[in-house]
C-alpha positions, 0 to 999 in steps of 0.5 A: 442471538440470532441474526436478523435477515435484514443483515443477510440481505445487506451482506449478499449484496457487494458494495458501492464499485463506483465510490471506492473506485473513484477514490482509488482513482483520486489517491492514485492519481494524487500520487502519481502526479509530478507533485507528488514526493513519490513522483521520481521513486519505484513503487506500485500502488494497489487496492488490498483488502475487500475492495481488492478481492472484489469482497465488499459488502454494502455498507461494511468495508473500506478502501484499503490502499498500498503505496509500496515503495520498491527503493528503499528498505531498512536492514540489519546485517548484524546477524549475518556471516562475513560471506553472508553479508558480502553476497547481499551487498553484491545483490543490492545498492545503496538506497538514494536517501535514508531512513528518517528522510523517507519518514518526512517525505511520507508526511508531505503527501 
């Protein structure tokens, strides 16, 4: 089956830099405000994805966006040595809030 050159000429040419960033500026913005359940936490936020990559193709991509939460995480120690799981605990403190709080507050947004 052969492509049509119609398609070619679709994929040549990237897609819309305006629309997706002004809805990476608007969810950006949504999370960043005082409103925002994430306000007071440590995350970044950045485009991944083709958008991202400057990749885009007319018509063919989405916006992919990241919120990563840089304060939180969810370990298991079990596996670890007595020394082992002493030098992480001396490396890293106690989050704030747990897990199942994290899972409701990323539902608010």
């Amino acid at each position: 089956m052969a492509i049509p050159e119609s398609q070619f000429d679709t994929w040549s040419h990237q897609g819309s830099i305006t629309g997706s960033s002004t809805t990476y500026n608007a969810i950006r913005d949504t999370l960043n405000s005082t409103d925002s359940p994430y306000y007071a936490k440590d995350f970044d936020i950045f485009l991944q994805g083709s958008y991202g990559n400057d990749t885009n193709i007319y018509s063919e991509s989405d916006v992919d966006i990241v919120i990563q939460l840089k304060s939180t995480f969810l370990q298991d120690l079990t596996k670890l040595s007595e020394p082992q799981r002493l030098l992480f605990n001396s490396s890293f403190s106690e989050a704030s809030y747990g897990y199942h709080e994290f899972k409701r507050m990323c539902w608010r947004i």
